[in-house]
C-alpha positions in Angstrom: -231.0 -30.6 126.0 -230.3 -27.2 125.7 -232.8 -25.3 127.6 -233.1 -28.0 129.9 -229.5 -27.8 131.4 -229.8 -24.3 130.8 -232.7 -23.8 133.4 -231.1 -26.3 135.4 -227.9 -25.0 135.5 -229.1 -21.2 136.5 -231.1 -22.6 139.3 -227.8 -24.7 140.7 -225.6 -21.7 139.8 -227.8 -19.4 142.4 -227.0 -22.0 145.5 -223.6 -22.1 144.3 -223.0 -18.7 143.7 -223.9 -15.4 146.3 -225.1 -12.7 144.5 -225.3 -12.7 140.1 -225.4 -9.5 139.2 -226.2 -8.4 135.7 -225.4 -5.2 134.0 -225.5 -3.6 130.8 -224.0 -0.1 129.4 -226.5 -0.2 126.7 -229.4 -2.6 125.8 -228.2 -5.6 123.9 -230.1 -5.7 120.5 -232.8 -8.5 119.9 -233.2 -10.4 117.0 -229.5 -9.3 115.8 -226.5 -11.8 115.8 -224.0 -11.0 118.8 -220.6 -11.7 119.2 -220.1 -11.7 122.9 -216.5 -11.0 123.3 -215.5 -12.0 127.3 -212.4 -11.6 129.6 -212.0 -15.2 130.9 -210.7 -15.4 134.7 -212.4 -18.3 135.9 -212.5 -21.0 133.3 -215.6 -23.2 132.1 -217.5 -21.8 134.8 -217.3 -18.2 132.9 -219.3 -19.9 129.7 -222.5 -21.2 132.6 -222.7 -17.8 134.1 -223.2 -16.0 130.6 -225.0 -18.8 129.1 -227.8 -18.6 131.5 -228.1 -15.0 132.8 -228.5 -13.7 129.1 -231.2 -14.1 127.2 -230.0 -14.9 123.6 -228.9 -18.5 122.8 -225.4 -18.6 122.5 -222.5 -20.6 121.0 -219.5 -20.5 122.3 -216.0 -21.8 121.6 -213.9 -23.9 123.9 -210.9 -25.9 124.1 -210.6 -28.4 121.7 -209.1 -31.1 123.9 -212.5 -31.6 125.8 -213.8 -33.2 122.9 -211.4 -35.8 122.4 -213.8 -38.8 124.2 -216.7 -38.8 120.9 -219.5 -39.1 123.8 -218.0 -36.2 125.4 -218.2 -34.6 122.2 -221.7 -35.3 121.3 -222.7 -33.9 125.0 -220.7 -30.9 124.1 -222.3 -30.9 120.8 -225.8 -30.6 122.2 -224.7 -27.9 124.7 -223.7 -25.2 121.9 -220.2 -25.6 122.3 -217.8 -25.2 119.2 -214.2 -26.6 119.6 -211.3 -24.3 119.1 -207.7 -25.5 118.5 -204.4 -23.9 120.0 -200.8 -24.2 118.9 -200.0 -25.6 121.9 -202.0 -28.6 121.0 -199.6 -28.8 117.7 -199.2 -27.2 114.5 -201.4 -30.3 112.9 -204.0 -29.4 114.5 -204.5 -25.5 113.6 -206.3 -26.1 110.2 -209.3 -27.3 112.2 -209.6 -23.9 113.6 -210.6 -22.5 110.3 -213.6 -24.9 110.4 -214.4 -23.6 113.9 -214.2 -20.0 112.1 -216.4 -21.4 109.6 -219.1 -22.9 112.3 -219.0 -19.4 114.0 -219.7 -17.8 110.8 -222.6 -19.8 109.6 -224.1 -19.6 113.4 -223.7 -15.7 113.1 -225.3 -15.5 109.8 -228.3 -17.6 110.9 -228.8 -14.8 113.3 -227.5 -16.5 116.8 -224.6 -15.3 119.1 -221.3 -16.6 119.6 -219.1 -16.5 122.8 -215.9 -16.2 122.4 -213.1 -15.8 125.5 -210.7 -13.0 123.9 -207.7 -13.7 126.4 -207.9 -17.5 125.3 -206.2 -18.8 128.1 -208.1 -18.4 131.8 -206.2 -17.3 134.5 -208.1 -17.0 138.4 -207.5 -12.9 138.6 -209.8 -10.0 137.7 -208.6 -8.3 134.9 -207.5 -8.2 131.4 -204.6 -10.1 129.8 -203.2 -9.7 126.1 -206.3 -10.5 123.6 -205.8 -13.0 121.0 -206.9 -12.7 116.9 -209.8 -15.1 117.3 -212.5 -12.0 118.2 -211.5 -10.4 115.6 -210.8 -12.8 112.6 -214.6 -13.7 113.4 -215.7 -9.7 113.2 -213.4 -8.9 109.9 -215.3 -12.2 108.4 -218.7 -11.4 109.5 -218.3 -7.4 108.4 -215.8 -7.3 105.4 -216.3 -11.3 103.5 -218.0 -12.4 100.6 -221.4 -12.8 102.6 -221.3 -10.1 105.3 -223.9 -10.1 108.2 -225.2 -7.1 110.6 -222.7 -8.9 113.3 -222.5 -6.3 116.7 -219.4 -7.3 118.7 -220.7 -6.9 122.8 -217.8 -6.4 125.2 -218.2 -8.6 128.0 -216.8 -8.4 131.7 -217.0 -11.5 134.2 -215.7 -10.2 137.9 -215.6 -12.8 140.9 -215.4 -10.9 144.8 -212.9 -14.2 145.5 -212.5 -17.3 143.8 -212.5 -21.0 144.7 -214.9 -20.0 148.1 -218.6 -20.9 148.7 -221.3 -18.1 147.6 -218.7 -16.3 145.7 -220.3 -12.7 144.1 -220.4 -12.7 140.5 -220.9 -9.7 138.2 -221.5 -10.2 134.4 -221.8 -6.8 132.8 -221.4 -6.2 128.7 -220.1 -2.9 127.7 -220.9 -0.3 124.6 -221.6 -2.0 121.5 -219.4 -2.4 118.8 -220.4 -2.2 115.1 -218.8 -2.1 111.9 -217.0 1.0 110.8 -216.8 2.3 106.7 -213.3 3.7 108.8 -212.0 1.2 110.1 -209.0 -0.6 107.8 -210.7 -4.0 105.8 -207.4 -5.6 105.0 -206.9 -8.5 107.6 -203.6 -7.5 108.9 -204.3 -4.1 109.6 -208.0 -4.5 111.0 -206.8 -7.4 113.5 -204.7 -4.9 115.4 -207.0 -2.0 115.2 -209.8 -4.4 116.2 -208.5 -5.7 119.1 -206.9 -2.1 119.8 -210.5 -1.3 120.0 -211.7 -3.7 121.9 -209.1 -3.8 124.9 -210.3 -0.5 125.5 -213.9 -1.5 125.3 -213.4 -4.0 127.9 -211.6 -1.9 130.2 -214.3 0.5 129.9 -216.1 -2.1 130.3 -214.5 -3.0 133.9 -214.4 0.2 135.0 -218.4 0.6 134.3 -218.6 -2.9 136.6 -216.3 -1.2 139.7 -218.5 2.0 139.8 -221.6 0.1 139.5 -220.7 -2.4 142.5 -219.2 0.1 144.3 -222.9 1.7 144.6 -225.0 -1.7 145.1 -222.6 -3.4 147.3 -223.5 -1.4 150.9 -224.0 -3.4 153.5 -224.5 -2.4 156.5 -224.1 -3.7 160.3 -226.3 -6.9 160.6 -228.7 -7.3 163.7 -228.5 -9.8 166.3 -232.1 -11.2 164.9 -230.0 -11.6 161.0 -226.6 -13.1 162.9 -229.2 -15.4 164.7 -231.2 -16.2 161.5 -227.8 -16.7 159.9 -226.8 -19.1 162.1 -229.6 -21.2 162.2 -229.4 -21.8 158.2 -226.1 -22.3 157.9 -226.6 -25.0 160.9 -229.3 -26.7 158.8 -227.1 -26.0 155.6 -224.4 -27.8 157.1 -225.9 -30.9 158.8 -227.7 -31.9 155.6 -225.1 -31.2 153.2 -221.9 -31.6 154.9 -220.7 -35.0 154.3 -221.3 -35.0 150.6 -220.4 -31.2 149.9 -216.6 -31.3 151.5 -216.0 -35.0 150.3 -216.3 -33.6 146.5 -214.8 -30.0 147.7 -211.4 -32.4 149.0 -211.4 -34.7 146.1 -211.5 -31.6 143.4 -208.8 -29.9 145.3 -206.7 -32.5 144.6 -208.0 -33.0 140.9 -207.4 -29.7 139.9 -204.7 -28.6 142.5 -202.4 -25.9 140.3 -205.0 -25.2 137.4 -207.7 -22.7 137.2 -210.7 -25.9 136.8 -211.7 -25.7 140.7 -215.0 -23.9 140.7 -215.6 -25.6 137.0 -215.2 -29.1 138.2 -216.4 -28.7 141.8 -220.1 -27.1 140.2 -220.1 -29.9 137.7 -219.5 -32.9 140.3 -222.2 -30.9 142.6 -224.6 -30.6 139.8 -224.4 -34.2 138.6 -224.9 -35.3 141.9 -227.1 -33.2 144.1 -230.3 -35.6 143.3 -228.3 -38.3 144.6 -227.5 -36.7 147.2 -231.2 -35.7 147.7 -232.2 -39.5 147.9 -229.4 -40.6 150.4 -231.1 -37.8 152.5 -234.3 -39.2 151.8 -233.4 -42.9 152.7 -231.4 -42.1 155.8 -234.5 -40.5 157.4 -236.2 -43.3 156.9 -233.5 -45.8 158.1 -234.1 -43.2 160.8 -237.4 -43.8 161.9 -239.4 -41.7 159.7 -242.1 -42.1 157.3 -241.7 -41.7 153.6 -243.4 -38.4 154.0 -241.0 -37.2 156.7 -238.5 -38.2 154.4 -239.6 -36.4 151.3 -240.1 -33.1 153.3 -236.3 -33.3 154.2 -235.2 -33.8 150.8 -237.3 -31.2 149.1 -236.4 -28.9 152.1 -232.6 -29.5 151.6 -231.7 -26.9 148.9 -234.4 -24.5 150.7 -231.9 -24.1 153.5 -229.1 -23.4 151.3 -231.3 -21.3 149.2 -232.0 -19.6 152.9 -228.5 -19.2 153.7 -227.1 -17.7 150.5 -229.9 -15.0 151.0 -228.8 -14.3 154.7 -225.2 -14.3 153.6 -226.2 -11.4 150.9 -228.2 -9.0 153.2 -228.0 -6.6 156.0 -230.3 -7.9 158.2 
C-alpha cells in the first residue's frame, strides 16, 4: 500500500502543486538510517511532499489524535505513520510517547528513516518556530543508548511561494548533515539543549541555502502573446472540465477547516480520493451528450492532461 499511494500521491501532488523543487546541500547518504528533521508550516501536506520527492522510505510521526477511529489507524498504519502524543491531549496520555520513541528507535536501527516535524505544532508561515525535545530525544537514543546506531540527523526545509492557492510553488531542500560528536555532552539534559542549539541553526542555514537557491532558478521573464494565448486556452479547458467538482470541494473545505492550518491537507485529500470519480462523471456526461464511449474515454483520459498543460504554462516564460 505503501508504494502504491506513494506513486499515486506524487503524480496528484504535481497537478496540485506548481513547481516541486528539490534541493540538497550535501548528498543524502544511501543505505544509512536518516532522521529527517523538518520545519512544519503547512500541516499533513508537509509529510506527502517529503515522502514522495525523496528517495528513502520513511516513517514519520504525527498526531496521535488521527488514529483514534481503529480503521483509520490501520490505514495510517500501512502508510508509515507512527503516532505521537502531546500534553495537550492530557498528561495520561504522555507515557505512550515513549513507545512512539521506542517504534522510532527500532525503525532507525533496522536501517530506515524517520520524519519527524521539530516545531511540533504547524503553523501556515515560512519560517522557524521554537523546536521541541522530540528530535533530539530520538538522536541522544540512537547515538549515546545501550544499542547505538550510525543515525545521521538531515535538516530539512519545506517553503511554500503562498499557501491555500492553486499550483502553489513548493521547495523541499535538506541541509548539512548532522552526525554524532565524541564533543558533544551525552547526559540527556545537557545534549537536548545543545542538540537542538545545533539544529535551529542547521535549519536556518538550511532556509537561507533555499532563498539563494530560488532566488537564482526562479527568473521569469515577460511571457509572449503566443504563451498568454496558450495559457488561456488550458486554463479554459482546465476549467470547463473541472470546475464544478473542483470549487464544490474547494467551498466545502473552507468551511471544514476555516481557522486551522488543514486547508491544503484536506482539500488534496478530498481531490485525491475523488478525482476517478470525477473522471467517470466526465466520461458518462459525454455520453449522455451524444458521444460514443470512445469520445467519452478520450475526454476522461485527456482531463488531467489539461491541468497537467496548464500547470506547465503557469511555470514558464513562454
Amino acid at each position: 500500500m505503501y508504494v502504491i499511494l506513494r506513486t499515486t500521491v506524487r503524480a496528484v501532488l504535481h497537478l496540485y502543486c506548481g513547481r516541486i523543487n528539490v534541493l540538497h546541500a550535501e548528498p543524502l547518504p544511501p543505505k544509512v538510517p536518516l532522521l529527517l528533521a523538518s520545519n512544519h508550516p503547512n500541516s499533513f501536506f508537509d509529510a506527502l511532499v517529503i515522502a514522495t520527492h525523496l528517495d528513502q522510505r520513511i516513517y514519520f510521526l504525527a498526531r496521535s489524535d488521527v488514529f483514534r477511529k481503529p480503521i483509520i489507524a490501520r490505514l495510517l498504519g500501512a502508510m508509515n505513520m507512527i503516532p505521537i502524543h502531546r500534553l495537550s491531549e492530557g498528561r495520561n496520555e504522555l507515557h505512550k510517547t515513549q513507545d512512539s520513541f521506542q517504534r522510532s528507535h527500532e525503525i532507525l536501527q533496522n536501517g530506515s528513516s524517520v520524519l519527524i516535524f521539530s516545531e511540533g505544532l504547524s503553523v501556515n508561515e515560512n519560517g522557524l518556530r521554537t523546536l521541541g525535545k522530540g528530535t533530539a530525544r530520538i538522536a541522544h537514543r540512537a547515538w549515546y543508548g545501550s544499542n547505538p546506531t550510525a543515525l545521521v540527523v538531515v535538516p530539512t526545509w519545506l517553503h511554500y511561494d503562498t499557501f491555500h492557492r492553486p499550483f502553489m510553488d513548493v521547495t523541499l531542500a535538506t541541509g548539512a548533515l548532522m552526525r554524532a560528536k565524541n564533543e558533544v555532552p551525552t547526559s540527556e539534559p545537557f545534549f537536548l539543549h545543545s542538540f537542538n542549539q545545533a539544529l535551529q541553526e542547521h535549519l536556518l542555514a538550511t532556509g537561507e541555502f533555499t532563498d539563494r537557491s530560488l532566488s537564482a532558478v526562479h527568473k521569469v521573464g515577460r511571457r509572449s502573446w503566443v504563451g498568454t494565448l496558450i495559457g488561456a486556452i488550458c486554463a479554459a479547458m482546465a476549467l470547463l472540465l473541472h470546475a464544478p467538482w473542483y470549487f464544490a470541494l474547494r467551498a466545502f473545505t473552507g468551511r471544514k477547516t476555516k481557522g486551522t492550518v488543514f486547508f491544503d491537507s484536506v482539500l488534496f485529500g478530498l481531490l485525491y480520493i475523488t478525482y476517478p470519480v470525477w473522471l467517470v462523471v466526465l466520461a458518462l456526461v459525454t455520453k449522455l451528450l451524444g458521444g460514443s464511449w470512445a469520445e467519452a474515454l478520450v475526454v476522461a483520459l485527456n482531463a488531467p492532461l489539461w491541468v497537467y498543460l496548464l500547470r506547465k504554462v503557469q511555470n514558464r516564460s513562454m
